[in-house]
ChimeraX commands (.cxc) that place a marker at each C-alpha (Angstrom):
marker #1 position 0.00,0.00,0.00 radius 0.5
marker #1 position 1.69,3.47,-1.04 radius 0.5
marker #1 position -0.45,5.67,1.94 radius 0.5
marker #1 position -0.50,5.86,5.18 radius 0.5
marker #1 position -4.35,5.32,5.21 radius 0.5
marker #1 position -3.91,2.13,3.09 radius 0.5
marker #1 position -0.80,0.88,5.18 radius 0.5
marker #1 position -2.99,1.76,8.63 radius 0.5
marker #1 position -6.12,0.04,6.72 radius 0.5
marker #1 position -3.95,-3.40,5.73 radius 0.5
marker #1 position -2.52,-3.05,9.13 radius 0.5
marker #1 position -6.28,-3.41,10.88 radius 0.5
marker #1 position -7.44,-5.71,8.79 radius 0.5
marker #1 position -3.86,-7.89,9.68 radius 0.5
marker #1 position -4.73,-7.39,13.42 radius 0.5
marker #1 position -8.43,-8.78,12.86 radius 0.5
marker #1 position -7.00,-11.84,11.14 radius 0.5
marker #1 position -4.32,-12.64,14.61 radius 0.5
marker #1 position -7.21,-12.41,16.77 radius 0.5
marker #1 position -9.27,-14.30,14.81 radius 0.5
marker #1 position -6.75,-16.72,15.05 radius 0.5
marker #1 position -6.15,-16.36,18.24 radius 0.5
marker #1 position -9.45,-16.97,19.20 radius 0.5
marker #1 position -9.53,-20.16,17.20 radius 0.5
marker #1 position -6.21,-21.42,17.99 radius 0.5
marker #1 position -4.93,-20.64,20.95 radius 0.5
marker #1 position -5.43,-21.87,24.63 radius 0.5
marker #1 position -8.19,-19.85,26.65 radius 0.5
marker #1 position -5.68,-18.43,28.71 radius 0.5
marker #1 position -5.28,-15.23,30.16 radius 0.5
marker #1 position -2.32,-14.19,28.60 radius 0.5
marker #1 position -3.87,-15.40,25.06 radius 0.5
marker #1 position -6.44,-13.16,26.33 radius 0.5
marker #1 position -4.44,-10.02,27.06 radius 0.5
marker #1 position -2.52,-10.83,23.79 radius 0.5
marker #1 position -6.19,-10.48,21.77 radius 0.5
marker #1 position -7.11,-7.56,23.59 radius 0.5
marker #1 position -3.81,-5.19,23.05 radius 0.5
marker #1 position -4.21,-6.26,19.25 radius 0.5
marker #1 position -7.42,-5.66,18.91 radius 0.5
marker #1 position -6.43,-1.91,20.57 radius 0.5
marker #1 position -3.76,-1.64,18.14 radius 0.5
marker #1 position -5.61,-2.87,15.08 radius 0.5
marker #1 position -8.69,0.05,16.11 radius 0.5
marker #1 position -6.34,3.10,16.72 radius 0.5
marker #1 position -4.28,2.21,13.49 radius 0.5
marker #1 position -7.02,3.19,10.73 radius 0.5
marker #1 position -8.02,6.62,13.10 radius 0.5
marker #1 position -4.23,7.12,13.98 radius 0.5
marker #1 position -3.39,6.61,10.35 radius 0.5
marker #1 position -5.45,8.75,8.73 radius 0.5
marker #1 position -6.36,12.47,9.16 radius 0.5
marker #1 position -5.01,12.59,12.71 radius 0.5
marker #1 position -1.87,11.45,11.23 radius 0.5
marker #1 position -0.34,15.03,11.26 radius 0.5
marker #1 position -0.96,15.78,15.04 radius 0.5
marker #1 position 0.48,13.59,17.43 radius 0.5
marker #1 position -1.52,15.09,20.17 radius 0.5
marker #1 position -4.47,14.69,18.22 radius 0.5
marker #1 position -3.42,10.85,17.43 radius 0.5
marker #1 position -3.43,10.11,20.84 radius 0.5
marker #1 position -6.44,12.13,21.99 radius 0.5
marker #1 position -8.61,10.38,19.42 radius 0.5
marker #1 position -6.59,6.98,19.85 radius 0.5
marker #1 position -8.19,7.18,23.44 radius 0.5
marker #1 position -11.56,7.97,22.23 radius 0.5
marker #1 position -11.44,5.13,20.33 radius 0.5
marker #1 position -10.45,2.58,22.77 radius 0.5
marker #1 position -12.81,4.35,25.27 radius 0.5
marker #1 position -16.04,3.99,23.01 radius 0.5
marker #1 position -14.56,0.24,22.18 radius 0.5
marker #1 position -14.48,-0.74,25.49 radius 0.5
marker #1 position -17.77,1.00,26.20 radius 0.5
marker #1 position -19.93,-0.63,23.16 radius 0.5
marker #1 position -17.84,-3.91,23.12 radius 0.5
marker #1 position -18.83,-5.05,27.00 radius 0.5
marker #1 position -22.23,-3.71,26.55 radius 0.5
marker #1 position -22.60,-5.94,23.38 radius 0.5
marker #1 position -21.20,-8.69,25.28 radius 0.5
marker #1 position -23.60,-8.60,27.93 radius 0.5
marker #1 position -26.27,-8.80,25.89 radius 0.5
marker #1 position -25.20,-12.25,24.13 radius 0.5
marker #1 position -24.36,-13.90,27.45 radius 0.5
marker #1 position -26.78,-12.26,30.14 radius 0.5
marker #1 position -29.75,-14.03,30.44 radius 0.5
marker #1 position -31.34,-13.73,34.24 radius 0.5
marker #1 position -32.58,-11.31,36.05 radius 0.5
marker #1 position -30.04,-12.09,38.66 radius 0.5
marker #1 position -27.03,-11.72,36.48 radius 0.5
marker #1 position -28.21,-8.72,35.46 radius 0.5
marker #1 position -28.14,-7.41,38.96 radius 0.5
marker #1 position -24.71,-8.34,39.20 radius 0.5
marker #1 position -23.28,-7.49,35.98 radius 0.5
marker #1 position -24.61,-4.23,35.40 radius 0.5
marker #1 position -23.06,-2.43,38.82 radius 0.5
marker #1 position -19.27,-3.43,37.31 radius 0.5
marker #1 position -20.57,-2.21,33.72 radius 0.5
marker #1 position -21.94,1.28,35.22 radius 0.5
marker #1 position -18.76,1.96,36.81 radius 0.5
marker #1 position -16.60,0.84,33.79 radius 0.5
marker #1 position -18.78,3.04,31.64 radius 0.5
marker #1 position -18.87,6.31,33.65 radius 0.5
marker #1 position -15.07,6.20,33.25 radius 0.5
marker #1 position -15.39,5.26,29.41 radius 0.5
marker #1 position -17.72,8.18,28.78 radius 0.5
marker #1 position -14.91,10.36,30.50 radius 0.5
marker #1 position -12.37,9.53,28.24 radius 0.5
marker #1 position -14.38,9.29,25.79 radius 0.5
marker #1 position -15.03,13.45,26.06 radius 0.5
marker #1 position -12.12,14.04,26.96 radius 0.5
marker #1 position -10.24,12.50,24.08 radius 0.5
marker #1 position -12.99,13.36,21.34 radius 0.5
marker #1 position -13.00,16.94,22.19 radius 0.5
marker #1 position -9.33,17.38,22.13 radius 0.5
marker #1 position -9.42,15.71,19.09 radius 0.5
marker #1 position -11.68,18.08,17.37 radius 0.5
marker #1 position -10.15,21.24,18.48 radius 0.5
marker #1 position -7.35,19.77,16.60 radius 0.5
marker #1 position -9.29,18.71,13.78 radius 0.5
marker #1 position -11.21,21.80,13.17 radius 0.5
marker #1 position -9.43,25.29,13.64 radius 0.5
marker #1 position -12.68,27.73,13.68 radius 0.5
marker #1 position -16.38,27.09,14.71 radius 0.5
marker #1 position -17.27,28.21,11.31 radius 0.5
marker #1 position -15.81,25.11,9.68 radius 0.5
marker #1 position -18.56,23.27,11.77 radius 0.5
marker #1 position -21.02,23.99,9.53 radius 0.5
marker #1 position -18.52,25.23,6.17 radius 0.5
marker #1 position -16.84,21.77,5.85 radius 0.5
marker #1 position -18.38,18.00,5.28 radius 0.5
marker #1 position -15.79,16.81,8.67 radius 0.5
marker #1 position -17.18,19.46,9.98 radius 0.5
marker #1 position -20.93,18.83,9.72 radius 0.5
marker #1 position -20.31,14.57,10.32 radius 0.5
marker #1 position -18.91,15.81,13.38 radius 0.5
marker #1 position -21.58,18.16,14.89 radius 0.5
marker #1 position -23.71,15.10,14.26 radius 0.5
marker #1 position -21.60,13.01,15.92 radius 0.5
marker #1 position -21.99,15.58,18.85 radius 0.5
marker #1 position -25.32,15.85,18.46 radius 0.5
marker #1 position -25.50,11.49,18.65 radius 0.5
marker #1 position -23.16,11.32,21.55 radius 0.5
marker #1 position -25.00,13.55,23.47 radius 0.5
marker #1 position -28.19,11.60,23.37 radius 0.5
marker #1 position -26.35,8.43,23.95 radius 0.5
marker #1 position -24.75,10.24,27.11 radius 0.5
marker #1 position -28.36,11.10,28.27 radius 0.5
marker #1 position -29.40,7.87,27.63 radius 0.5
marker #1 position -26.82,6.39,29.63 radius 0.5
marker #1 position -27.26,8.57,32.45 radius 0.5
marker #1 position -31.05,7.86,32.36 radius 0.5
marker #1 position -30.24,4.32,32.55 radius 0.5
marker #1 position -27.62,4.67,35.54 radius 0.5
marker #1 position -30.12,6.30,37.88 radius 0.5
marker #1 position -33.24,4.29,36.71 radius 0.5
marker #1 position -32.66,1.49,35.40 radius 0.5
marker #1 position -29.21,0.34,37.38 radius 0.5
marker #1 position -31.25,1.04,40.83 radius 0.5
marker #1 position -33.96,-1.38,39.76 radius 0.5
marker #1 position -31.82,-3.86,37.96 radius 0.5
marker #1 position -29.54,-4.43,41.31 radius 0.5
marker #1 position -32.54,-5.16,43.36 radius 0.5
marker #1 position -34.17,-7.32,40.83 radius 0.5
marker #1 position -37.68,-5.09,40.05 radius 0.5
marker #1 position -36.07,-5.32,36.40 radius 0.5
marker #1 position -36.72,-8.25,34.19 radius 0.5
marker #1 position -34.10,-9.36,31.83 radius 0.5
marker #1 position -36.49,-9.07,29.10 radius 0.5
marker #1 position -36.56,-5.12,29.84 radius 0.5
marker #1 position -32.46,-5.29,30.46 radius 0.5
marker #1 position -31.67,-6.51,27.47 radius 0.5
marker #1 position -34.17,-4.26,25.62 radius 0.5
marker #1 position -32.83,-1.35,27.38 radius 0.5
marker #1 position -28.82,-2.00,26.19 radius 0.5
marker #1 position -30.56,-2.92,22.70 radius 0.5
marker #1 position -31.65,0.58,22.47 radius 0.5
marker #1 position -28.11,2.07,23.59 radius 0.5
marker #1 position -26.56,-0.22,21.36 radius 0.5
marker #1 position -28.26,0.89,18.31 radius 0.5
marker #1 position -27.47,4.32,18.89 radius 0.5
marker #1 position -23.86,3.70,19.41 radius 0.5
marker #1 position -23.68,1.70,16.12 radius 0.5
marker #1 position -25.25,5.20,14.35 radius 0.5
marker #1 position -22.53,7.28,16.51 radius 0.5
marker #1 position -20.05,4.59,15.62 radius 0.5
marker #1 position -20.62,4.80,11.89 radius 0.5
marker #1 position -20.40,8.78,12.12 radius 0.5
marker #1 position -16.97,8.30,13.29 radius 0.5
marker #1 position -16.08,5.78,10.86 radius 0.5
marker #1 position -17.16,8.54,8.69 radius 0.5
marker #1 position -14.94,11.40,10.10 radius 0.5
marker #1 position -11.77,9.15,9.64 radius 0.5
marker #1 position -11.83,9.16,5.63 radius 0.5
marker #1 position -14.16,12.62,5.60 radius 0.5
marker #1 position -11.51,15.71,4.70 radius 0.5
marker link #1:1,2 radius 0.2
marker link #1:2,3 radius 0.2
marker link #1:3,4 radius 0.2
marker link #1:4,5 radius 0.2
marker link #1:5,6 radius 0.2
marker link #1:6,7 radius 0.2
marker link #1:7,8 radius 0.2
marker link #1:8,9 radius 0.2
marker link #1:9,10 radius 0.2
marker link #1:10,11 radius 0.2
marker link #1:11,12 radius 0.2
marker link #1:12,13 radius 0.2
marker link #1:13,14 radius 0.2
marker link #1:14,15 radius 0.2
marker link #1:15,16 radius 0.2
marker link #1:16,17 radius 0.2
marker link #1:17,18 radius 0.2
marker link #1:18,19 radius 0.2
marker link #1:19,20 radius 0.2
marker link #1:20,21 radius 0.2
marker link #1:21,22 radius 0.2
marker link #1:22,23 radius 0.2
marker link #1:23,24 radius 0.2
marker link #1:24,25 radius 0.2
marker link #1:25,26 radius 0.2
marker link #1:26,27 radius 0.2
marker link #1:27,28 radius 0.2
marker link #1:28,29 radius 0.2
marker link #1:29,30 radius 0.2
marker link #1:30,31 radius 0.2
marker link #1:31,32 radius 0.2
marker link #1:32,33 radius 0.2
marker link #1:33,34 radius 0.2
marker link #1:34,35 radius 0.2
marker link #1:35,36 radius 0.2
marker link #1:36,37 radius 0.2
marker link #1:37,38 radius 0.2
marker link #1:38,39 radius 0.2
marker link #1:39,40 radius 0.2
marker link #1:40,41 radius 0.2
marker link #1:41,42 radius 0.2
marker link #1:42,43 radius 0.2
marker link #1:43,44 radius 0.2
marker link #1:44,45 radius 0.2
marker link #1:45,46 radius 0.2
marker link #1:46,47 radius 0.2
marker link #1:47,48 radius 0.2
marker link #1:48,49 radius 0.2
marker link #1:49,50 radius 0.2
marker link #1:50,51 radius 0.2
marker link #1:51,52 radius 0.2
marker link #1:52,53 radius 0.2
marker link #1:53,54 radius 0.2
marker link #1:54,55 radius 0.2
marker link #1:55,56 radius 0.2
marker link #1:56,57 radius 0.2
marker link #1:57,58 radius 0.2
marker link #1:58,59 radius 0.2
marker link #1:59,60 radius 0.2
marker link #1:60,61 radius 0.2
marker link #1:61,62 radius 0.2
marker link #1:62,63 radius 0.2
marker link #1:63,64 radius 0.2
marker link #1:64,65 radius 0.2
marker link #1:65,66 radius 0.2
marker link #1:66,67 radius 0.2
marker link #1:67,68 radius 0.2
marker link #1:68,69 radius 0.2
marker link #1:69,70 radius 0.2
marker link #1:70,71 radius 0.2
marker link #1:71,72 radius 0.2
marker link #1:72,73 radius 0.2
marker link #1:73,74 radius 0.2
marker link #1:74,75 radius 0.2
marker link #1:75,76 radius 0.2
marker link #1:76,77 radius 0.2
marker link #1:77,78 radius 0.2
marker link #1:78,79 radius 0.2
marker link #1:79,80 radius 0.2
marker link #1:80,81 radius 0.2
marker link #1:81,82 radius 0.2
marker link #1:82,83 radius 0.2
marker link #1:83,84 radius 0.2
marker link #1:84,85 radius 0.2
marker link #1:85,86 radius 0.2
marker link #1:86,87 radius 0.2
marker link #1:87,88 radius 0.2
marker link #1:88,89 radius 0.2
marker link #1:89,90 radius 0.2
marker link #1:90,91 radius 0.2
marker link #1:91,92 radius 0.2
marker link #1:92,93 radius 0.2
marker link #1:93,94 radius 0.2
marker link #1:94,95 radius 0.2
marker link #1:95,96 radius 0.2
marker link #1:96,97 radius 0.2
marker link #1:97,98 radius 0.2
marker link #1:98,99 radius 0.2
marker link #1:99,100 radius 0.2
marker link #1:100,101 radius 0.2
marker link #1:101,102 radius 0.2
marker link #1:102,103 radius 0.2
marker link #1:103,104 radius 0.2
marker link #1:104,105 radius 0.2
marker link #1:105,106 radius 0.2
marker link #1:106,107 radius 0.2
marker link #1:107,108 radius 0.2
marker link #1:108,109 radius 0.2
marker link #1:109,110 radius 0.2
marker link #1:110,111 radius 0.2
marker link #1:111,112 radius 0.2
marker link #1:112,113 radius 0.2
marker link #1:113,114 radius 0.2
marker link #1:114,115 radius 0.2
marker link #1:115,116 radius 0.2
marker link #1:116,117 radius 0.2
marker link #1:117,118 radius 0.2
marker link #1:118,119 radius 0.2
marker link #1:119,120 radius 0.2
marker link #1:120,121 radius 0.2
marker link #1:121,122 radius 0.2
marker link #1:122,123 radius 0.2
marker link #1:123,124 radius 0.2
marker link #1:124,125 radius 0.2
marker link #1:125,126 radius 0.2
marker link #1:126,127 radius 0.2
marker link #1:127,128 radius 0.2
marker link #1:128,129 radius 0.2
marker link #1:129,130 radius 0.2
marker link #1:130,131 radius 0.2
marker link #1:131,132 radius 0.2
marker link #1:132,133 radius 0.2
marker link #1:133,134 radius 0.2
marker link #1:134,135 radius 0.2
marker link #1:135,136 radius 0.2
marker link #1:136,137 radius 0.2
marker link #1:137,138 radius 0.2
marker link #1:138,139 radius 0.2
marker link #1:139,140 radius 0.2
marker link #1:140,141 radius 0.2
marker link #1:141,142 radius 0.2
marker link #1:142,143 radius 0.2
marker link #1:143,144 radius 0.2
marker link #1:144,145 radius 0.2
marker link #1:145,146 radius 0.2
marker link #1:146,147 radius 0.2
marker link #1:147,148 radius 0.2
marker link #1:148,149 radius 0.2
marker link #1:149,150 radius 0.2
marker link #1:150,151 radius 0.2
marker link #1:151,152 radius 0.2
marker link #1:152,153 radius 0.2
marker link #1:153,154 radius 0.2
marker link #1:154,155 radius 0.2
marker link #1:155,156 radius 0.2
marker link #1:156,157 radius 0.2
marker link #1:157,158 radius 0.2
marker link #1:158,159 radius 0.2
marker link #1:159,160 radius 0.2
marker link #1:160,161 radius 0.2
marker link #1:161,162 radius 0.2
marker link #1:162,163 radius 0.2
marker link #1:163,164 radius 0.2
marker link #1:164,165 radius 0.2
marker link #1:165,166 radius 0.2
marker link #1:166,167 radius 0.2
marker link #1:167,168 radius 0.2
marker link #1:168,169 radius 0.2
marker link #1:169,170 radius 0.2
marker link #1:170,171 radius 0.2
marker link #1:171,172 radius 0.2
marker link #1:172,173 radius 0.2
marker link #1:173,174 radius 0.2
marker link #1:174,175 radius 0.2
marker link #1:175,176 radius 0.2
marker link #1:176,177 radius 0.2
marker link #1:177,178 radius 0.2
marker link #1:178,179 radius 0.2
marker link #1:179,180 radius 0.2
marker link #1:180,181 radius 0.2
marker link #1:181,182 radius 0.2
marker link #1:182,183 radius 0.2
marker link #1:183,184 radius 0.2
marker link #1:184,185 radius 0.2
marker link #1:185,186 radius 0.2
marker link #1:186,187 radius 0.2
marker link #1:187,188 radius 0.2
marker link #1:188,189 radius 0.2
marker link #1:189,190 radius 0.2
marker link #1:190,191 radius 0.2
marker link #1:191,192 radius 0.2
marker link #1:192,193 radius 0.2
marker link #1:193,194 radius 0.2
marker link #1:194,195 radius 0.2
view
């Protein structure tokens, strides 16, 4: 590949296939474990890191920890949804995955926002340039997702932990986040090849 974005692409789609493997290959282990999870990491940030944050380092690693942050944030809600079942577990799951969240969502801010005062150099381009208008609807998505997610932690995480929640209704519930993350997820997608 002769660019950076096609050497950063070829690069995530490499890290997919070792974890791939690694999934079907190698012992259940934690250290096979850890060993999927810091590729996976790498194999996300290389496409954003690779592309037009490629000229800020600052910016690289601001949005490099928004990634990860909304990765870890969509990727343990998604997985409690395939393996949660009971009321019960949800009680017990979704405590851990409220705390783990609140601190995703911080770095999540934190990292996106530095990474669009990099990006965009006046408010005007907000609304002059296509980044710029994929971007205030990325805003626009990640603050109902954030409002979401706060409605959830004081409603629905109260009832849920003393089981007046059924799983039917939990599941429903991190359905509905999901969705909108996968919306917010493809805007981003789209600010990585949007100039």
């Amino acid at each position: 590949m002769a660019t950076s974005t096609g050497r950063s692409g070829l690069f995530g789609v490499a890290a997919a296939a070792l974890v791939l493997v690694i999934a079907l290959v190698a012992a259940k282990t934690p250290p096979s474990a850890v060993a999927a999870a810091g590729i996976t990491a790498v194999g996300l940030v290389a496409r954003t890191v690779g592309g037009h944050m490629s000229a800020s380092a600052f910016g690289a690693m601001a949005i490099a920890i928004h990634v990860l942050a909304a990765a870890v944030w969509c990727g343990t809600l998604a997985a409690l949804v395939l393996t949660v079942a009971h009321r019960g577990q949800w009680a017990r799951v979704l405590p851990r995955f409220s705390e783990q969240s609140l601190w995703c969502v911080i770095a999540l801010l934190a990292g996106g926002v530095i990474g669009a005062l990099v990006a965009v150099d006046s408010p005007r381009q907000l609304f002059a340039t296509g980044y710029g208008r994929v971007l205030l609807l990325k805003i626009v998505l990640t603050v109902v997702l954030i409002v979401l997610a706060w409605r959830n932690r004081a409603r629905w995480l109260p009832a849920a932990k003393s089981h007046r929640v059924t799983a039917y209704v939990s599941r429903t519930r991190s359905l509905t986040e999901l969705a909108i993350m996968a919306v917010t997820l493809t805007m981003a997608a789209a600010l990585s090849v949007t100039g």
